[in-house]
KEBANU-739781 format. One record per atom (N, C-alpha, C, O): residue number from 1; atom name; x, z, y. Coordinates in pm, whole numbers, plus 50000, padded with zeros to 5 digits. Layout:
<NUM, "CA", <X, Z, Y>>;
...
This chain:
<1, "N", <45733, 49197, 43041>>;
<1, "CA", <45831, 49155, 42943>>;
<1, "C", <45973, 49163, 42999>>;
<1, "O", <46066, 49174, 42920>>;
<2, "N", <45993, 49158, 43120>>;
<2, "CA", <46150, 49133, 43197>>;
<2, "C", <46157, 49264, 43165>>;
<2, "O", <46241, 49294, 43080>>;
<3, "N", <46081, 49362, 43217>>;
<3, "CA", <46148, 49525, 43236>>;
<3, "C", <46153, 49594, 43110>>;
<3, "O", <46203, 49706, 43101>>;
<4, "N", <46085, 49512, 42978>>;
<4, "CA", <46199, 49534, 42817>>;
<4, "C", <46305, 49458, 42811>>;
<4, "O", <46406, 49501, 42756>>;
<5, "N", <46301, 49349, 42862>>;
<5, "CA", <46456, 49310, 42837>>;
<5, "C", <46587, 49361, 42875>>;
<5, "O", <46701, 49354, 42829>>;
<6, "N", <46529, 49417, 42982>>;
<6, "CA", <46672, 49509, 43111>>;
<6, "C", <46643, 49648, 43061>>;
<6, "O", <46714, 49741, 43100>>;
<7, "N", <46540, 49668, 42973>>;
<7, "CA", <46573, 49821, 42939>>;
<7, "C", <46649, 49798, 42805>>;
<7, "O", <46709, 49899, 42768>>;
<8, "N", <46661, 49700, 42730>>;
<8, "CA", <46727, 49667, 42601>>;
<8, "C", <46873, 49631, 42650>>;
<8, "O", <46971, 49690, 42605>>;
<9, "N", <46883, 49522, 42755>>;
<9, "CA", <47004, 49562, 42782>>;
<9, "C", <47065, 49669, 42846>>;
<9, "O", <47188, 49653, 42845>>;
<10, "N", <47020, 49804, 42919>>;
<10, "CA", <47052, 49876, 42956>>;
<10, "C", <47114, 49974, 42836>>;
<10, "O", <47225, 50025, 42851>>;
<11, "N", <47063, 49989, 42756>>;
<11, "CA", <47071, 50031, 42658>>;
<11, "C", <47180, 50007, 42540>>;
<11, "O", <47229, 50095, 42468>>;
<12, "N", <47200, 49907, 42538>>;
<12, "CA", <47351, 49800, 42492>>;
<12, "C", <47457, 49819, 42539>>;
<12, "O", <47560, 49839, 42474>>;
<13, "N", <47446, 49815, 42684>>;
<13, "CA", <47541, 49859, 42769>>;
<13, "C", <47617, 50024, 42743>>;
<13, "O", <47723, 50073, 42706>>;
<14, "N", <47477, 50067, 42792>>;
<14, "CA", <47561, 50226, 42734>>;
<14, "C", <47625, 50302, 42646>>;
<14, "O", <47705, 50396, 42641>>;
<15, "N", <47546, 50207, 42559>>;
<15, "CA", <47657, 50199, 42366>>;
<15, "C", <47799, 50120, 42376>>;
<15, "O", <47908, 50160, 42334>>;
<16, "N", <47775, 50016, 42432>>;
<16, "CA", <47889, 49983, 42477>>;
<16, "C", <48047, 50075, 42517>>;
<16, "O", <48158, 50095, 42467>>;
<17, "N", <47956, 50114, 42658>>;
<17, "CA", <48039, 50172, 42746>>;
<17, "C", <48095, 50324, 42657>>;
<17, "O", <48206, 50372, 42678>>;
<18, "N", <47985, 50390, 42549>>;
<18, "CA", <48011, 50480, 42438>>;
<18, "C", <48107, 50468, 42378>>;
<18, "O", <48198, 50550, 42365>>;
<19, "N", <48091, 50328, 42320>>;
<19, "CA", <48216, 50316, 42200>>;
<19, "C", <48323, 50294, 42287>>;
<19, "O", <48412, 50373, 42256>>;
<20, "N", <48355, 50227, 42378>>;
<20, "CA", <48510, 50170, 42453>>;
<20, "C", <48568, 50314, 42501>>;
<20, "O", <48690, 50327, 42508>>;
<21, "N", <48471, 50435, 42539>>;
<21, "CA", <48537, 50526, 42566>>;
<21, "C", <48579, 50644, 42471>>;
<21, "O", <48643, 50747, 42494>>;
<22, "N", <48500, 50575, 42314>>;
<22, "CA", <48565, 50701, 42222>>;
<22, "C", <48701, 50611, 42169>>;
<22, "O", <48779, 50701, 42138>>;
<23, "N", <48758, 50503, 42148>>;
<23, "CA", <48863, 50420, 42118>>;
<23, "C", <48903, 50422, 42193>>;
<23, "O", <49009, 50359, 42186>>;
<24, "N", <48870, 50502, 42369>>;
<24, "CA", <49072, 50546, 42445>>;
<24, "C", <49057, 50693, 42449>>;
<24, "O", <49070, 50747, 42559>>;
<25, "N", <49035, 50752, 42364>>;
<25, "CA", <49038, 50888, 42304>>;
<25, "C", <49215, 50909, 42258>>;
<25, "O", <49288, 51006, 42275>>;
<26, "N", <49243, 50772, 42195>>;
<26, "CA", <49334, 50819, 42091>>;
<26, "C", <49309, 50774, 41957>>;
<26, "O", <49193, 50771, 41915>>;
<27, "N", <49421, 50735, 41877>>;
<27, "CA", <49361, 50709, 41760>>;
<27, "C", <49438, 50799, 41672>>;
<27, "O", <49561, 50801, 41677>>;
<28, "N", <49371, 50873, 41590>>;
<28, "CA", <49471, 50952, 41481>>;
<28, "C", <49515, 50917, 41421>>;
<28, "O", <49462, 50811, 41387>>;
<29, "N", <49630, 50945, 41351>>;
<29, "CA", <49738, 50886, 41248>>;
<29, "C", <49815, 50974, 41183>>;
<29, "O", <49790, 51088, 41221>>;
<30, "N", <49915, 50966, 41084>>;
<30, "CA", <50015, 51028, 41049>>;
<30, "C", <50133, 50973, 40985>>;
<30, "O", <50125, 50865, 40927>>;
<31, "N", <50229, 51031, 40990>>;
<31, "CA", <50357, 50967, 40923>>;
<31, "C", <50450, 51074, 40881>>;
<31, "O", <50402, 51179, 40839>>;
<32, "N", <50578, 51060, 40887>>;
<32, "CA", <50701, 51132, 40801>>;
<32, "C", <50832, 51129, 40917>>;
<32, "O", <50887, 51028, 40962>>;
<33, "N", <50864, 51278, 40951>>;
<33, "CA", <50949, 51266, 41017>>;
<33, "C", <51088, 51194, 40955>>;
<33, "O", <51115, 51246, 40846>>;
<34, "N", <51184, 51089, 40993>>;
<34, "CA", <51269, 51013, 40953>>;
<34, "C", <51385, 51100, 41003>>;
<34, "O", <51459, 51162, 40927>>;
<35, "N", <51394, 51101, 41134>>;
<35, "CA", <51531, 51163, 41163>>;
<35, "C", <51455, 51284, 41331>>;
<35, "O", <51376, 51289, 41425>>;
<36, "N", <51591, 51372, 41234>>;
<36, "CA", <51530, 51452, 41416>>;
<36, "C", <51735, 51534, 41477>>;
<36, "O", <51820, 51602, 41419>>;
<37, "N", <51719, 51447, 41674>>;
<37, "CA", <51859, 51469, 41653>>;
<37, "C", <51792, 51569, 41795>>;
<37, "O", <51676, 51610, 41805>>;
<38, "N", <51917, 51591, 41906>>;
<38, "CA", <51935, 51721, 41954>>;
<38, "C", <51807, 51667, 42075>>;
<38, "O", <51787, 51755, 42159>>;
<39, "N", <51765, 51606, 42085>>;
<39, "CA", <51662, 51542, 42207>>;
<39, "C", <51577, 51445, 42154>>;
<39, "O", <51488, 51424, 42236>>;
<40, "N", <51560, 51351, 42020>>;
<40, "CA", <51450, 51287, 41972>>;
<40, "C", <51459, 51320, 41821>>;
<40, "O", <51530, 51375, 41737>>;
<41, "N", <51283, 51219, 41846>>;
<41, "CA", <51241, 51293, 41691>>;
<41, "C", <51182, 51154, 41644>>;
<41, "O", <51093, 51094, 41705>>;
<42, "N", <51240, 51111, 41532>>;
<42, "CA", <51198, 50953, 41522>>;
<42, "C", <51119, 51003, 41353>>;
<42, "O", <51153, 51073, 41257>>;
<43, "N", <50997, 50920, 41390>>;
<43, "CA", <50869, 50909, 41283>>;
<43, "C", <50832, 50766, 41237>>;
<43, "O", <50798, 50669, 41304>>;
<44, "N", <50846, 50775, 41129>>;
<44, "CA", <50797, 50657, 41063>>;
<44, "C", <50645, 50699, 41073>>;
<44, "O", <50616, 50819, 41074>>;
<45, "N", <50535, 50586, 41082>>;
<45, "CA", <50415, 50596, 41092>>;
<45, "C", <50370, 50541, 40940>>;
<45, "O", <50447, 50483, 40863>>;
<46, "N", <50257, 50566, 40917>>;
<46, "CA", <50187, 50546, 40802>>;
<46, "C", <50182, 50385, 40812>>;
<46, "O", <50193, 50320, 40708>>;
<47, "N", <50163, 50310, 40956>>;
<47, "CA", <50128, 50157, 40967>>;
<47, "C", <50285, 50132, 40947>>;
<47, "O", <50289, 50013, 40979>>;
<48, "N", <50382, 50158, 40924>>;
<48, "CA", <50531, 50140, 40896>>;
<48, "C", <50600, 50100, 41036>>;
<48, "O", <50701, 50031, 41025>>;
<49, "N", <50574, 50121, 41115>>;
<49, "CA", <50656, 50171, 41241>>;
<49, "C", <50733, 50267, 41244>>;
<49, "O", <50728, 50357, 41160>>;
<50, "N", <50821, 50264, 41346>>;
<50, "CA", <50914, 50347, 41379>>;
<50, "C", <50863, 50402, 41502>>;
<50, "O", <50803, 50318, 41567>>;
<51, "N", <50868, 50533, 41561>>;
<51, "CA", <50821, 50557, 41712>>;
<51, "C", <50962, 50682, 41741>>;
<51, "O", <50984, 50778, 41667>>;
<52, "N", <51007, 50662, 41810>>;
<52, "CA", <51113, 50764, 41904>>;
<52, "C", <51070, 50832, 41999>>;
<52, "O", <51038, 50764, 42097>>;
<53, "N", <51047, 51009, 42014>>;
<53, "CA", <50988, 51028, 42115>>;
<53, "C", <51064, 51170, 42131>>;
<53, "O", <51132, 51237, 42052>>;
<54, "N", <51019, 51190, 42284>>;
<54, "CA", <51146, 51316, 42305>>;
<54, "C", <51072, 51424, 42251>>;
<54, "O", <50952, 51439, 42233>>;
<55, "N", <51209, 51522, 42222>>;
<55, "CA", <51175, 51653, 42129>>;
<55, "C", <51128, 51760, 42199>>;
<55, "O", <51132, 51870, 42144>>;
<56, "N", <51053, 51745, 42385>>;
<56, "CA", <51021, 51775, 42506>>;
<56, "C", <50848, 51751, 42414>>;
<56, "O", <50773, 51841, 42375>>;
<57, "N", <50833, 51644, 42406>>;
<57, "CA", <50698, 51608, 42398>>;
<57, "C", <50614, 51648, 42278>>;
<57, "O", <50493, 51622, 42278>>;
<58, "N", <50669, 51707, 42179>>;
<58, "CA", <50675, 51722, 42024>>;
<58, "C", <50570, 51855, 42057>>;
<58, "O", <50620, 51942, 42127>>;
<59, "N", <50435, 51876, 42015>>;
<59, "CA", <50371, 52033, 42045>>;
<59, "C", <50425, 52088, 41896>>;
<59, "O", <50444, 52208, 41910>>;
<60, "N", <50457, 52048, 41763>>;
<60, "CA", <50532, 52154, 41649>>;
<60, "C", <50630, 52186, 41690>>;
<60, "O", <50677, 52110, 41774>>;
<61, "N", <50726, 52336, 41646>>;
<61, "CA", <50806, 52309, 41638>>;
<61, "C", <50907, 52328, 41491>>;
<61, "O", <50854, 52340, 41380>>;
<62, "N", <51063, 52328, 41510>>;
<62, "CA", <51106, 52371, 41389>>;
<62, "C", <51077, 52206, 41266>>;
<62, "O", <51105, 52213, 41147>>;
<63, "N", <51025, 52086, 41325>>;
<63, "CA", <51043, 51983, 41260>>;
<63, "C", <51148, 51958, 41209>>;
<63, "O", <51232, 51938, 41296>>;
<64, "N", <51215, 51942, 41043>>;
<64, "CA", <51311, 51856, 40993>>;
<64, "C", <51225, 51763, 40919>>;
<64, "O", <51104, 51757, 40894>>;
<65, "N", <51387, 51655, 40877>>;
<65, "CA", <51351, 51548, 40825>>;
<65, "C", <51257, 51540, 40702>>;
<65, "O", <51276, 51634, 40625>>;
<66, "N", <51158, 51451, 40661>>;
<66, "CA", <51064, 51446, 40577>>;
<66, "C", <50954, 51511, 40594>>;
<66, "O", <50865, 51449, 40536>>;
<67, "N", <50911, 51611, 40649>>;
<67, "CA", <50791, 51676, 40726>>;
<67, "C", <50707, 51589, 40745>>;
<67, "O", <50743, 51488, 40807>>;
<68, "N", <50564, 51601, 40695>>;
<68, "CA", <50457, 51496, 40726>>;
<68, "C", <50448, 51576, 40873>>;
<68, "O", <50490, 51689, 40900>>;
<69, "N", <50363, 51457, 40977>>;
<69, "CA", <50333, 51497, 41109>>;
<69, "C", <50170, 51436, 41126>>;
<69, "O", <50140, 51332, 41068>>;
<70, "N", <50089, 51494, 41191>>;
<70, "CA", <49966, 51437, 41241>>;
<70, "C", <49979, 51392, 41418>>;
<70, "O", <50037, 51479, 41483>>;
<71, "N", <49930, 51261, 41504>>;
<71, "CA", <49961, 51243, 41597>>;
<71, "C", <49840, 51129, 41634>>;
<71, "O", <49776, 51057, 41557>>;
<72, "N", <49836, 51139, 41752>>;
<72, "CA", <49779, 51049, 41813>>;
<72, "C", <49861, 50942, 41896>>;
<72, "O", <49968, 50967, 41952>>;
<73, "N", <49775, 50780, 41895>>;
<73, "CA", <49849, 50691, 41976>>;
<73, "C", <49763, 50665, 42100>>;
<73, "O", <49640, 50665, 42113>>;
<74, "N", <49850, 50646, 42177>>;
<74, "CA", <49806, 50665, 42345>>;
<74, "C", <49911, 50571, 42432>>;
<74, "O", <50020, 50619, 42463>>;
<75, "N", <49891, 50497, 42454>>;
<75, "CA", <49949, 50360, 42516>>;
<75, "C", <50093, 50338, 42439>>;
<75, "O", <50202, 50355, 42492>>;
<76, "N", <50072, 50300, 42310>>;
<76, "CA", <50146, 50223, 42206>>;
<76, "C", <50235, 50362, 42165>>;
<76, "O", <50303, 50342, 42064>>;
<77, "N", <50248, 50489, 42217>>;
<77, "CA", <50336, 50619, 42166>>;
<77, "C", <50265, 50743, 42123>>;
<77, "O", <50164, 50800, 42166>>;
<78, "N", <50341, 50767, 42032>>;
<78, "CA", <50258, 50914, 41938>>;
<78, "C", <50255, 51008, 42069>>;
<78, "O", <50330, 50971, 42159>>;
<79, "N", <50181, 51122, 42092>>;
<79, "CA", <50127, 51196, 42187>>;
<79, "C", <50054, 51325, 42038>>;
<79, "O", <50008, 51299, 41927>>;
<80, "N", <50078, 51472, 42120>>;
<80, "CA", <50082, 51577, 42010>>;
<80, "C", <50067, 51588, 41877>>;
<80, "O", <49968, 51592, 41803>>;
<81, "N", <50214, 51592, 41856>>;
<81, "CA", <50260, 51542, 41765>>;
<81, "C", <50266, 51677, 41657>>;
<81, "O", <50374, 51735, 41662>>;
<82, "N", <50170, 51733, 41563>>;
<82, "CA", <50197, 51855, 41510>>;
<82, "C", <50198, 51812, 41341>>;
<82, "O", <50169, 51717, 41269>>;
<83, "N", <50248, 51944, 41334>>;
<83, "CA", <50290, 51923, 41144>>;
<83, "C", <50137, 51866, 41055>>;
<83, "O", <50035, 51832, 41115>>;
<84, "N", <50144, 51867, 40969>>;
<84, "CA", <50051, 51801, 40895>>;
<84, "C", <49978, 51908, 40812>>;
<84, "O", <50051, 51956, 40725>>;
<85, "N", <49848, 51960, 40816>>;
<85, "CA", <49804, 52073, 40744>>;
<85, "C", <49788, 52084, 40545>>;
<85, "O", <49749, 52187, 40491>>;
């Protein structure tokens, strides 16, 4: 009976350890470019944030204002940041 219990929790665990590593994947999102000046590109997010990020980091290019964008968040900042299909 012990060596089902440690195979049930073994098993828990690894689902565990599954899900925590697809939620630091990235989470997808999208928003609306707000303003874009000679070095940032500021996006309103769909959760109504604002995010500022350099126009270095941006993988579209040719972004103006109002352009939907698709992006991922990755320690609280959008990360490849491309137009919206």
């Amino acid at each position: 009976m012990s060596i089902r219990i440690v195979s049930i929790c073994a098993v828990a665990l690894a689902g565990l350890l599954l899900a925590s590593t697809v939620s630091l994947a990235g989470e997808h999102t999208s928003g609306t470019i707000i303003a874009v000046a000679e070095d940032v590109v500021t996006i309103k997010g769909n959760d109504g944030k604002e995010y500022e990020i350099a126009v270095a980091d941006v993988v579209a290019e040719d972004l103006k204002t109002g352009d939907m964008v698709e992006y991922e968040i990755a320690e609280g900042a959008p990360v490849n940041v491309k137009k919206k299909k």
